[in-house]
PDB file of N, CA, C and O in Angstrom:
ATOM      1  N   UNK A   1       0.809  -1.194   0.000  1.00  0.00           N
ATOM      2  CA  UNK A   1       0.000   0.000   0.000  1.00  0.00           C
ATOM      3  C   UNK A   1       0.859   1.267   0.000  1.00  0.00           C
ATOM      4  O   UNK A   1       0.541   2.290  -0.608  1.00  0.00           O
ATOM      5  N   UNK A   2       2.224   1.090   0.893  1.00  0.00           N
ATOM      6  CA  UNK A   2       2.942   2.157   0.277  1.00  0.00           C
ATOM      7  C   UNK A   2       4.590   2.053   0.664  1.00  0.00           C
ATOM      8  O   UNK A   2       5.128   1.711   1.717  1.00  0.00           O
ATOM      9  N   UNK A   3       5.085   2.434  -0.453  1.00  0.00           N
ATOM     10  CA  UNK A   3       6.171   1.802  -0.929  1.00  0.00           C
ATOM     11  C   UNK A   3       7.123   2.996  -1.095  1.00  0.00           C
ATOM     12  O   UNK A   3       6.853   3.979  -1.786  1.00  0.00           O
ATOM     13  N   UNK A   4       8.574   2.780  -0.208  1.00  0.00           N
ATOM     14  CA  UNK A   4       9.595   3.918  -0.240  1.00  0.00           C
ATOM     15  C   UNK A   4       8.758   5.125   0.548  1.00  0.00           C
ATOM     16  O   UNK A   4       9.513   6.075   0.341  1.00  0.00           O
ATOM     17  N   UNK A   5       7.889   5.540   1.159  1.00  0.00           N
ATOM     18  CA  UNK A   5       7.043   6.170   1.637  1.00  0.00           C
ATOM     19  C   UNK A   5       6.143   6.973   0.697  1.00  0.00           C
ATOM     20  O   UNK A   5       5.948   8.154   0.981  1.00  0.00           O
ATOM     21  N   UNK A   6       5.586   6.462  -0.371  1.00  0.00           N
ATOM     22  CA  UNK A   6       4.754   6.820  -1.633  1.00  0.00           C
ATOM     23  C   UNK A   6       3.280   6.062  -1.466  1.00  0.00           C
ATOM     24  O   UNK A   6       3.263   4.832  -1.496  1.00  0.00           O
ATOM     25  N   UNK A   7       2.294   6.659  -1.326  1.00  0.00           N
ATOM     26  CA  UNK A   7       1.044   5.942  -0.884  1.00  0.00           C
ATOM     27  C   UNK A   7       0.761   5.714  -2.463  1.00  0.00           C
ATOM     28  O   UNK A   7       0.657   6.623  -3.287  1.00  0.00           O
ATOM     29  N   UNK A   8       0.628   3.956  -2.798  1.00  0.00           N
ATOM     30  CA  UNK A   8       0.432   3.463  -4.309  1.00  0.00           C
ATOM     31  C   UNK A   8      -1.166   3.419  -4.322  1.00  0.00           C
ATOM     32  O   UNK A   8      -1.568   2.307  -3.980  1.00  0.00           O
ATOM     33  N   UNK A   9      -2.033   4.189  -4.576  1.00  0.00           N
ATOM     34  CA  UNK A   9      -3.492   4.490  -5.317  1.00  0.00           C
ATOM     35  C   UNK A   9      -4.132   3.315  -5.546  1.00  0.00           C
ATOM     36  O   UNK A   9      -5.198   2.799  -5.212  1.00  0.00           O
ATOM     37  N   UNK A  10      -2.922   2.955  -6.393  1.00  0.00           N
ATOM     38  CA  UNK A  10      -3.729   1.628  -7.005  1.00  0.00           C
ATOM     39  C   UNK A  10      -3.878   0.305  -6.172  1.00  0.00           C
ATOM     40  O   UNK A  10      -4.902  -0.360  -6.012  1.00  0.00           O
ATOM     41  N   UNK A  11      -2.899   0.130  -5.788  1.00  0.00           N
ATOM     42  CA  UNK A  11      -3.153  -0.806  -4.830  1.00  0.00           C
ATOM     43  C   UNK A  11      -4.544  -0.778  -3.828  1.00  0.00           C
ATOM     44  O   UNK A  11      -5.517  -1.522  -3.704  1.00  0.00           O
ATOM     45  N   UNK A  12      -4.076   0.546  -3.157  1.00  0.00           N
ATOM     46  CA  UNK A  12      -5.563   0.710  -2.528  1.00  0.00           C
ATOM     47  C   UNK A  12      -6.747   0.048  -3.419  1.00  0.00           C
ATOM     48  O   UNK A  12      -7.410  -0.986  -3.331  1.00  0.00           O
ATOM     49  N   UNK A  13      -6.687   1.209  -4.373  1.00  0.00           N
ATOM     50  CA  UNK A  13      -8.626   0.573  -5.507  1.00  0.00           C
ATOM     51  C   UNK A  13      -8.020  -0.512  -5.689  1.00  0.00           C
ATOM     52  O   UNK A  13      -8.805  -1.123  -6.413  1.00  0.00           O
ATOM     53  N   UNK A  14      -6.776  -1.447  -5.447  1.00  0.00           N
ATOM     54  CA  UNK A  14      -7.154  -3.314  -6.104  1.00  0.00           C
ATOM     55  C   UNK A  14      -7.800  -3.534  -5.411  1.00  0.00           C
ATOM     56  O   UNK A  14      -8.952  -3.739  -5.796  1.00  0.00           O
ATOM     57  N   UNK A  15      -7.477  -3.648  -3.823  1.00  0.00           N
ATOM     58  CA  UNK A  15      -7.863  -3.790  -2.777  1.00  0.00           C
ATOM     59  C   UNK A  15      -9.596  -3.370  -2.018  1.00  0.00           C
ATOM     60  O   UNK A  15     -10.198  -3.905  -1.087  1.00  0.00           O
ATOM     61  N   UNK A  16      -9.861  -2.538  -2.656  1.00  0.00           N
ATOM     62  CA  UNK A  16     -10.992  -1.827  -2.112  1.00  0.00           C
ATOM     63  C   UNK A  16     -10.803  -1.137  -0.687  1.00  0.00           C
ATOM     64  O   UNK A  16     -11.569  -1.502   0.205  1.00  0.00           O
ATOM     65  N   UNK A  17      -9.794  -0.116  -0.388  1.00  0.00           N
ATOM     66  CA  UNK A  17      -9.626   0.452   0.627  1.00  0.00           C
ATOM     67  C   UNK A  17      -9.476   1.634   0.016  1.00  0.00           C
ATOM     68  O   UNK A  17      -9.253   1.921  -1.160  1.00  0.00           O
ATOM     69  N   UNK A  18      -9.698   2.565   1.404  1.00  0.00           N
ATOM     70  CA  UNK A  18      -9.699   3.924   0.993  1.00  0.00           C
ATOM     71  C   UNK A  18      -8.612   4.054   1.707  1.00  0.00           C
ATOM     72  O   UNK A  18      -8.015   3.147   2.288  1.00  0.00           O
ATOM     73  N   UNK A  19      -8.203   5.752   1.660  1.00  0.00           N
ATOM     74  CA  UNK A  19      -6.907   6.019   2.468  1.00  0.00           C
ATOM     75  C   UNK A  19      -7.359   6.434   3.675  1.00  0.00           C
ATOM     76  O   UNK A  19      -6.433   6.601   4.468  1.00  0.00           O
ATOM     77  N   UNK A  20      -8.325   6.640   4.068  1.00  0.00           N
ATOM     78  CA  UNK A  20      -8.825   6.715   5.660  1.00  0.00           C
ATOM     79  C   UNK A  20      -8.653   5.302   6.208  1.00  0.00           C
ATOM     80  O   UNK A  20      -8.024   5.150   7.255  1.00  0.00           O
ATOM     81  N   UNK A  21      -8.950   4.709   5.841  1.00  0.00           N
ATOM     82  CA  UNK A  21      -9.049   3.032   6.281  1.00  0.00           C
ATOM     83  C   UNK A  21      -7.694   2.996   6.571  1.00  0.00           C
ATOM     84  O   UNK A  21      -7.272   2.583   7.651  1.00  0.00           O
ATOM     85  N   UNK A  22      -6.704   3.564   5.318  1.00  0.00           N
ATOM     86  CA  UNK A  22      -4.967   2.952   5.507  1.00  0.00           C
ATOM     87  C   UNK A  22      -4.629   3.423   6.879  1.00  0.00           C
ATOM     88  O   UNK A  22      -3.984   2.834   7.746  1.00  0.00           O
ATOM     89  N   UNK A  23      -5.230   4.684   6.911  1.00  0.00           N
ATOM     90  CA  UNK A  23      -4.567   5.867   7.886  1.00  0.00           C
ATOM     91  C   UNK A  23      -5.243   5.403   9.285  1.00  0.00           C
ATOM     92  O   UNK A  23      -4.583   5.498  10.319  1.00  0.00           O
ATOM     93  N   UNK A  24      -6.363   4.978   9.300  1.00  0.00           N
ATOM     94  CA  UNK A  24      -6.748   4.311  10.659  1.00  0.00           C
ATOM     95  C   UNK A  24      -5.739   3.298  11.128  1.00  0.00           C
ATOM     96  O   UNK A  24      -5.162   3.350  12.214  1.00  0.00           O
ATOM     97  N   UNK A  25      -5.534   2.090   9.933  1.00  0.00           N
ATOM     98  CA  UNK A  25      -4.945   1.153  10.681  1.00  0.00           C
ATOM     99  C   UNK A  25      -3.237   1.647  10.541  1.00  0.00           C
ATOM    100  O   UNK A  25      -2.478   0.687  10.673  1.00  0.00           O
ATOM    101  N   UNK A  26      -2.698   2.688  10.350  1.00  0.00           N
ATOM    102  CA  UNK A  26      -1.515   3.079  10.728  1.00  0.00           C
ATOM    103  C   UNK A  26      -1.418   4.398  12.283  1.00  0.00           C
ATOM    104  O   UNK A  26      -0.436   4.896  12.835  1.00  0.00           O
ATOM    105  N   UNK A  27      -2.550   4.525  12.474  1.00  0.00           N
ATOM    106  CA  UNK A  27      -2.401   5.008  13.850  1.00  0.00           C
ATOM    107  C   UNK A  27      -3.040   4.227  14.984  1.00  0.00           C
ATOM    108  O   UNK A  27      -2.978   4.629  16.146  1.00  0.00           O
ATOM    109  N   UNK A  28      -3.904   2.651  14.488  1.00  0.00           N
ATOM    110  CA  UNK A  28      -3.574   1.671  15.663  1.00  0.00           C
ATOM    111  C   UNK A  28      -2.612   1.095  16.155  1.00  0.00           C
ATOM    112  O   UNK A  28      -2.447   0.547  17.245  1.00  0.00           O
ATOM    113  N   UNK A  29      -1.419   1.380  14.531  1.00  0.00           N
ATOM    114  CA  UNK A  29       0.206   1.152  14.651  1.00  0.00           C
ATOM    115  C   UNK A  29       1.378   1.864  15.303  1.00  0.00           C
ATOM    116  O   UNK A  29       2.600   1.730  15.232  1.00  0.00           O
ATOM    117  N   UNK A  30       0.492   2.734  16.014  1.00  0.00           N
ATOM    118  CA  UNK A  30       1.437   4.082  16.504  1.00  0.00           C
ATOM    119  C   UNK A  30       2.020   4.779  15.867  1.00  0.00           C
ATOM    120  O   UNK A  30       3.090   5.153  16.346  1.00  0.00           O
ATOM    121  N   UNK A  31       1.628   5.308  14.485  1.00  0.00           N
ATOM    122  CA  UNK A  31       2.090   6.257  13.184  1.00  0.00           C
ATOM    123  C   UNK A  31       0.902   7.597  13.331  1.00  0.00           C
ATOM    124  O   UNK A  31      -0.284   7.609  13.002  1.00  0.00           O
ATOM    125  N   UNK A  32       1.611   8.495  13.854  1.00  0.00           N
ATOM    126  CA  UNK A  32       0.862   9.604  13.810  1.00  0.00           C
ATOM    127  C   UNK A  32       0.095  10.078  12.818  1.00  0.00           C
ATOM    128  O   UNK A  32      -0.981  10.621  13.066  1.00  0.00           O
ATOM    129  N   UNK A  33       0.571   9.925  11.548  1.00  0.00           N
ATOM    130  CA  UNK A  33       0.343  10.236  10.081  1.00  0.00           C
ATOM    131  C   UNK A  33       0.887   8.929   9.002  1.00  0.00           C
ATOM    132  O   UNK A  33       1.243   7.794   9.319  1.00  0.00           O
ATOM    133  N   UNK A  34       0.821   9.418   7.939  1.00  0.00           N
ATOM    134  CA  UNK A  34       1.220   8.389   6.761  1.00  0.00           C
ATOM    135  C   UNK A  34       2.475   8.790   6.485  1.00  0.00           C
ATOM    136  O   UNK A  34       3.278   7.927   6.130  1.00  0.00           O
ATOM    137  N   UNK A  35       2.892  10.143   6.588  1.00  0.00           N
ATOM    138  CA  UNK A  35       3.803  10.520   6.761  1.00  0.00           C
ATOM    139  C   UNK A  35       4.829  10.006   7.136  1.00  0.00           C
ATOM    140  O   UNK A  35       5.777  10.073   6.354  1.00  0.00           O
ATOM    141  N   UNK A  36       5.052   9.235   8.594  1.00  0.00           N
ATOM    142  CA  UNK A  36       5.975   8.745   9.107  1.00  0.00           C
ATOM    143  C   UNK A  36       6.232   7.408   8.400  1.00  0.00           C
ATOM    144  O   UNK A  36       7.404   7.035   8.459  1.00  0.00           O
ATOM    145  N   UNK A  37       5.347   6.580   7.719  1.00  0.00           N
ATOM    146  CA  UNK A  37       5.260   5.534   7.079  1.00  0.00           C
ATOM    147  C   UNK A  37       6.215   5.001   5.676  1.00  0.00           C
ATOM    148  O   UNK A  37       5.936   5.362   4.533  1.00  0.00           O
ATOM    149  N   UNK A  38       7.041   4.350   5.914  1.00  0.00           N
ATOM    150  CA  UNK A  38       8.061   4.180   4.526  1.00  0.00           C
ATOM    151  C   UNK A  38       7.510   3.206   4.128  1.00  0.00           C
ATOM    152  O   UNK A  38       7.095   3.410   2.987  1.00  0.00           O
ATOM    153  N   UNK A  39       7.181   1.780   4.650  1.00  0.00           N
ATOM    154  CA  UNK A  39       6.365   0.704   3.556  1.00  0.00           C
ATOM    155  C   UNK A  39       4.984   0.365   4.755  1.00  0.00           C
ATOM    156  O   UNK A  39       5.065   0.272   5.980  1.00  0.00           O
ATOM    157  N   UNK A  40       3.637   0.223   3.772  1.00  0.00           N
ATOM    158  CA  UNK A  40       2.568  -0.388   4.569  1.00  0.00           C
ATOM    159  C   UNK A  40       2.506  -2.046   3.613  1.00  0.00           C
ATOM    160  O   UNK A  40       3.178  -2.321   2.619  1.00  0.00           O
ATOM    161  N   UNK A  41       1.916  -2.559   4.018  1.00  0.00           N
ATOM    162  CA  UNK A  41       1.758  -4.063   3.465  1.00  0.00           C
ATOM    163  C   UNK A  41       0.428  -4.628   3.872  1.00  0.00           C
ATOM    164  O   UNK A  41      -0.045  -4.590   5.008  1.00  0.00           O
ATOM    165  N   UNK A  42      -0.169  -5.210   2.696  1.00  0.00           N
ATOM    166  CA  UNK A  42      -1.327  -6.130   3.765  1.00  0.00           C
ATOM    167  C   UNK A  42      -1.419  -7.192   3.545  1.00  0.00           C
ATOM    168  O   UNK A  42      -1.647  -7.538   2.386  1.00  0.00           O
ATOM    169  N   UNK A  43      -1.279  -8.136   4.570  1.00  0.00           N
ATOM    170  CA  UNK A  43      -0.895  -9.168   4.493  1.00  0.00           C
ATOM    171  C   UNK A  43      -2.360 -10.111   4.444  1.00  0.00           C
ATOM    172  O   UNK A  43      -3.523  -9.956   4.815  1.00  0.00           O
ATOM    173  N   UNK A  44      -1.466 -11.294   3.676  1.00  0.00           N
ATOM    174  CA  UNK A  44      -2.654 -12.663   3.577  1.00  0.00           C
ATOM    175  C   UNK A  44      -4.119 -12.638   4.062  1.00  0.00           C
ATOM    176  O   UNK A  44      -5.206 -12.590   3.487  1.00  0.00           O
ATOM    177  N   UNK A  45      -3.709 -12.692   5.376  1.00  0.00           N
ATOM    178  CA  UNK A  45      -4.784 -12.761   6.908  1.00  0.00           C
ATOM    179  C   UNK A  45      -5.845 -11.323   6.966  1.00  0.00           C
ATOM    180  O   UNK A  45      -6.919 -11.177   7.549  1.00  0.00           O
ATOM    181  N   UNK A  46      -5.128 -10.457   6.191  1.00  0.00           N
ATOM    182  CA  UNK A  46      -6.290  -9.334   6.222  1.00  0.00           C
ATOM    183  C   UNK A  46      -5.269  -8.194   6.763  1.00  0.00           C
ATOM    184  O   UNK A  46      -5.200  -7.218   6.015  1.00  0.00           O
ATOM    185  N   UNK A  47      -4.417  -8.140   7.997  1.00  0.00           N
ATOM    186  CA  UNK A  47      -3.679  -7.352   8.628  1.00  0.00           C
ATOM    187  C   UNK A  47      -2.398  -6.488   7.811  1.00  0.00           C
ATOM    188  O   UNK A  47      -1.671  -6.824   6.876  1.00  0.00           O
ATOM    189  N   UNK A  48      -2.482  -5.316   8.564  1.00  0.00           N
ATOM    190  CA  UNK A  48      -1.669  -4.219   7.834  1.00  0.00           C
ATOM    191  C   UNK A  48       0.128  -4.292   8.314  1.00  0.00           C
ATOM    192  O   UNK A  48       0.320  -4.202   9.526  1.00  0.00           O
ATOM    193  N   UNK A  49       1.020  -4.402   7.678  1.00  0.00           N
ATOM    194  CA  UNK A  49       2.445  -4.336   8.379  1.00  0.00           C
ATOM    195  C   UNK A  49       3.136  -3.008   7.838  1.00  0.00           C
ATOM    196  O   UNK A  49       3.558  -2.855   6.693  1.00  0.00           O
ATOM    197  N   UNK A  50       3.180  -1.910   9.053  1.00  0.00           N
ATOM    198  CA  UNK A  50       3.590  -0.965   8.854  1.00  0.00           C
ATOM    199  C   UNK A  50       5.526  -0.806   9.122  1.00  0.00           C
ATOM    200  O   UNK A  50       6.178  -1.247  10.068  1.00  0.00           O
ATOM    201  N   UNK A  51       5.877  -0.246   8.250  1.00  0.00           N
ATOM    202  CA  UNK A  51       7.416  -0.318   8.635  1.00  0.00           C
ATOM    203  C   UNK A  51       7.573   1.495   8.653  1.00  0.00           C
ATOM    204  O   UNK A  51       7.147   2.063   7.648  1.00  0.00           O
ATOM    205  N   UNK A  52       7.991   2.104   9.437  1.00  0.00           N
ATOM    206  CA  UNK A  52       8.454   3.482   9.784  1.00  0.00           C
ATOM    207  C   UNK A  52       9.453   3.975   8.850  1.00  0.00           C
ATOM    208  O   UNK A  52       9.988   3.182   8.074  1.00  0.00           O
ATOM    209  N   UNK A  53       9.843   5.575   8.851  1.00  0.00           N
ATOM    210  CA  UNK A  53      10.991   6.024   7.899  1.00  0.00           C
ATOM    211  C   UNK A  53      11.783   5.600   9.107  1.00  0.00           C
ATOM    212  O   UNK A  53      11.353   5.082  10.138  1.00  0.00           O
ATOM    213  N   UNK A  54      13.052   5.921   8.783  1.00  0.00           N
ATOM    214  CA  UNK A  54      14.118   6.091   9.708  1.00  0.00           C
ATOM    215  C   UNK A  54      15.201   7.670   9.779  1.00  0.00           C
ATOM    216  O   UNK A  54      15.981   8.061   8.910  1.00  0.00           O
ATOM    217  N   UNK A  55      14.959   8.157  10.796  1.00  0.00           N
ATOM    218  CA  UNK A  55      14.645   7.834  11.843  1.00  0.00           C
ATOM    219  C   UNK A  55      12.950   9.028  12.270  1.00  0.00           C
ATOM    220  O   UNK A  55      12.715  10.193  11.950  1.00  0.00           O
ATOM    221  N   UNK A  56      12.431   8.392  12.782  1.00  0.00           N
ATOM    222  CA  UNK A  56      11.254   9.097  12.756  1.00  0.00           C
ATOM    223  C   UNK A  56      11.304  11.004  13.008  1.00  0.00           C
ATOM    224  O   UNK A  56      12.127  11.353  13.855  1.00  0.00           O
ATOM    225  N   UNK A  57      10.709  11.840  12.512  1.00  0.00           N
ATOM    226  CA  UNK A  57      10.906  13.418  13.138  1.00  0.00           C
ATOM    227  C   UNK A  57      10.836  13.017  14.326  1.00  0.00           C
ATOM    228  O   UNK A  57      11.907  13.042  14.932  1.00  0.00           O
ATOM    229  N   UNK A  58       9.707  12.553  15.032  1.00  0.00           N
ATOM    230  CA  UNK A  58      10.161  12.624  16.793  1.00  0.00           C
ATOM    231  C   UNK A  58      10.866  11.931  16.899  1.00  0.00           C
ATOM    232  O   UNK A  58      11.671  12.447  17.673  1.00  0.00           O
ATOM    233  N   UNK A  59      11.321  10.665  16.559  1.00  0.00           N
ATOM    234  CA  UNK A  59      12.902  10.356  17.573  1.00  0.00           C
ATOM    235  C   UNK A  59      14.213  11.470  17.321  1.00  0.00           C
ATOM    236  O   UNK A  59      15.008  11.888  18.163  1.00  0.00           O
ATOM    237  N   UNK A  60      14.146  11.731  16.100  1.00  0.00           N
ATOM    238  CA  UNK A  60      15.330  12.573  15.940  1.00  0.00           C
ATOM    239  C   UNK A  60      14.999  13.713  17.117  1.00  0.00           C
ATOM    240  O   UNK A  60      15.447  13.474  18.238  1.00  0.00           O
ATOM    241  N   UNK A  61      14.202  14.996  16.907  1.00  0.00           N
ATOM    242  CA  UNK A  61      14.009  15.630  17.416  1.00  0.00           C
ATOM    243  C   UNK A  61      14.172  15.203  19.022  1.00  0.00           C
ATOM    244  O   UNK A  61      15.077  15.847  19.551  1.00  0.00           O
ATOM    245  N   UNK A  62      13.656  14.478  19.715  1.00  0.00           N
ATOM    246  CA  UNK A  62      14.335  13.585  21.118  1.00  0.00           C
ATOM    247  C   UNK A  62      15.543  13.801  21.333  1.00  0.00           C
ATOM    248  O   UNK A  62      15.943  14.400  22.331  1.00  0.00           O
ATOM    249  N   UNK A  63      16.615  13.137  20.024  1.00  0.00           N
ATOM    250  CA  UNK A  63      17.226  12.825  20.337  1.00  0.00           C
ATOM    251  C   UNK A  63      18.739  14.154  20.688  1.00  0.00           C
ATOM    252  O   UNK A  63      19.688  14.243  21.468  1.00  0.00           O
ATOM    253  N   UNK A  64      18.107  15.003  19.486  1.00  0.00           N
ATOM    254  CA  UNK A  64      18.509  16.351  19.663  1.00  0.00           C
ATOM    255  C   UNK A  64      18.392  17.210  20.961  1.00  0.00           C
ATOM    256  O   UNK A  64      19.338  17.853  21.415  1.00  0.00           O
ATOM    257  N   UNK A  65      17.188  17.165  21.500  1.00  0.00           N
ATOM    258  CA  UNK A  65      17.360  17.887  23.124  1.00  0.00           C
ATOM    259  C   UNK A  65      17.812  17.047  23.976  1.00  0.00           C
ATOM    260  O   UNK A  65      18.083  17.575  25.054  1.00  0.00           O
ATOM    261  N   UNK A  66      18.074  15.513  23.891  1.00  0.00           N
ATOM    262  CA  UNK A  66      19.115  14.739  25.049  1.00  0.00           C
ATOM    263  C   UNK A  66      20.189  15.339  24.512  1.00  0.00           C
ATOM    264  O   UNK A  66      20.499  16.361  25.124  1.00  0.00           O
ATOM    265  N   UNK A  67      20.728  15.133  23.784  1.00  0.00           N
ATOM    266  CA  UNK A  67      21.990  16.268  23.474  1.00  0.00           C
ATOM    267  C   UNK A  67      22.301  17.674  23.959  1.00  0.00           C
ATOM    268  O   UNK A  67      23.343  18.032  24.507  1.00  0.00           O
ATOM    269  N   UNK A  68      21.105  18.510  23.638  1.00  0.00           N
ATOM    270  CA  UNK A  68      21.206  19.910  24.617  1.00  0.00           C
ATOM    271  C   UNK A  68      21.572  19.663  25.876  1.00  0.00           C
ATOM    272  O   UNK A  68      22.589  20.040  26.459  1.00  0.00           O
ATOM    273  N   UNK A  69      20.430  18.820  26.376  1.00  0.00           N
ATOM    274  CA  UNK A  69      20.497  18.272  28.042  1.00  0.00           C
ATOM    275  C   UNK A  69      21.616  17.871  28.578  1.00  0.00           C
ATOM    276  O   UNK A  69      21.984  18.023  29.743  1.00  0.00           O
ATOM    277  N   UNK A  70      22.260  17.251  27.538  1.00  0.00           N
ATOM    278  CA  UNK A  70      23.687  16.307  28.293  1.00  0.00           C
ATOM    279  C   UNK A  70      24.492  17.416  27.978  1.00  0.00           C
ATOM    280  O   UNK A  70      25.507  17.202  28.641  1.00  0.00           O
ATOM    281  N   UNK A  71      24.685  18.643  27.269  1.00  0.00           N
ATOM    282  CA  UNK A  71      25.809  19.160  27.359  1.00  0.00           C
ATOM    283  C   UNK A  71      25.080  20.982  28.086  1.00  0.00           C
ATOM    284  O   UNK A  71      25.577  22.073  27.808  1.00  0.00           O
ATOM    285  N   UNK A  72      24.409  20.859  28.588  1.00  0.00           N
ATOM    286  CA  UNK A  72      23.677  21.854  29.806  1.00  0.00           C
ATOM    287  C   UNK A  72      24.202  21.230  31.374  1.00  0.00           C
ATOM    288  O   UNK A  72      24.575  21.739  32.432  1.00  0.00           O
ATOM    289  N   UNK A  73      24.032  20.087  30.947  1.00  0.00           N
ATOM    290  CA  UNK A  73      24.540  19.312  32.821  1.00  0.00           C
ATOM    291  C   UNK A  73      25.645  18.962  32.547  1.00  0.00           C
ATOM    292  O   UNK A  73      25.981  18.119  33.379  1.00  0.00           O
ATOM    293  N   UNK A  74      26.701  19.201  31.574  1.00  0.00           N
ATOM    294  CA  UNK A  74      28.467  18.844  31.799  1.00  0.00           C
ATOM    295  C   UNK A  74      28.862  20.562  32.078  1.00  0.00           C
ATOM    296  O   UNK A  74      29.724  20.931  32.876  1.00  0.00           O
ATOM    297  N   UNK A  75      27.833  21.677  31.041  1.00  0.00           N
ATOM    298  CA  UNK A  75      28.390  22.951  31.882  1.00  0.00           C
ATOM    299  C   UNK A  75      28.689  23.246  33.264  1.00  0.00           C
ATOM    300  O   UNK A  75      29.680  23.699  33.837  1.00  0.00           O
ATOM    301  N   UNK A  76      27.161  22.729  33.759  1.00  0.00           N
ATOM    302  CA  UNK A  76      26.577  23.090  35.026  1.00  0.00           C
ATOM    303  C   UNK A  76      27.824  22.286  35.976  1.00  0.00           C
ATOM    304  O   UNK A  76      28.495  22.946  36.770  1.00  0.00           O
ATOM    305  N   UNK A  77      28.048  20.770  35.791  1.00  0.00           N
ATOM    306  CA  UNK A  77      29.402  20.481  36.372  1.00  0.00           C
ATOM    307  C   UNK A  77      30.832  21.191  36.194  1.00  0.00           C
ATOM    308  O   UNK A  77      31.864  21.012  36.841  1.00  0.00           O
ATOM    309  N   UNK A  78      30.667  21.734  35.513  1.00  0.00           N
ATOM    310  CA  UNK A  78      32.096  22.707  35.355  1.00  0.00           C
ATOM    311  C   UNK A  78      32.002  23.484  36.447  1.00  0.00           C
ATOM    312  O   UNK A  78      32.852  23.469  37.337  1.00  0.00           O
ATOM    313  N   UNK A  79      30.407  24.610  36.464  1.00  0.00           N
ATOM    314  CA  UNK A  79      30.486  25.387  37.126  1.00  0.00           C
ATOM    315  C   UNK A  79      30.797  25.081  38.599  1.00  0.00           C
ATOM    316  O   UNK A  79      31.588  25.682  39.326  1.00  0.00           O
ATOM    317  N   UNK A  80      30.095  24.131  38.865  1.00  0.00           N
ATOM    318  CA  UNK A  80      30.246  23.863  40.049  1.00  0.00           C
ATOM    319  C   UNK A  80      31.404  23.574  40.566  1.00  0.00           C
ATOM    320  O   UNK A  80      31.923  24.201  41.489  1.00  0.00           O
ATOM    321  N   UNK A  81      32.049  22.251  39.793  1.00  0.00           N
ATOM    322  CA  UNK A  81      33.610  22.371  40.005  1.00  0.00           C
ATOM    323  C   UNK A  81      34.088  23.456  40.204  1.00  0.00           C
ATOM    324  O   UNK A  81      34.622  23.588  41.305  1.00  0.00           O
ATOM    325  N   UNK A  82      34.102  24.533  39.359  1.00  0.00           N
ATOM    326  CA  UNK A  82      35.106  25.669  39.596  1.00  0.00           C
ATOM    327  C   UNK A  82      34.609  26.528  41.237  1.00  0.00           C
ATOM    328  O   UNK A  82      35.371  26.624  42.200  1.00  0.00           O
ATOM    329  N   UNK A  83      33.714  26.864  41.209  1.00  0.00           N
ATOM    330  CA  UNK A  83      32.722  27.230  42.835  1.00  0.00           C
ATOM    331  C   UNK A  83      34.035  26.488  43.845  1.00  0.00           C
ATOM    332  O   UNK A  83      34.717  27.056  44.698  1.00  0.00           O
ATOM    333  N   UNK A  84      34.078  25.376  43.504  1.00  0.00           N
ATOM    334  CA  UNK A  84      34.539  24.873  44.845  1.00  0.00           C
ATOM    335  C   UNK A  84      35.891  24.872  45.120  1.00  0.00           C
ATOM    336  O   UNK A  84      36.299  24.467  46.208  1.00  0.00           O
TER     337      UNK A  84
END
């Protein structure tokens, strides 16, 4: 259903799904949007297999203010060191 993160149309109409339907069962998947979505799949059984981009905007973004954070509390140890 979508491939390289490109929602394929057609697949959907083979299928008879709409893209609300896709987009439901990618935020029972914990995908905020389709957006975050690089391949959807539907498998045999009926069920959707969502695979994520890498690395998601929110993990990056996370991972960017643990970074601020960790180098805000090695200042703050300086300062203190020097205080004493």
């Amino acid at each position: 259903m979508i491939e390289g993160g490109q929602i394929k149309h057609d697949r959907l109409k083979k299928e008879q799904l709409t893209l609300a339907e896709l987009e439901i069962a990618g935020n029972k998947q914990g995908f905020g949007s389709l957006d975050e979505v690089d391949r959807a799949v539907l498998e045999p059984g009926g069920q959707f297999s969502f695979t994520g981009k890498k690395p998601a905007p929110e993990a990056e973004r996370h991972s960017e203010v643990l970074a601020r954070l960790d180098e805000i509390t090695n200042e703050l140890a300086k300062l203190r060191a020097e205080k004493s």
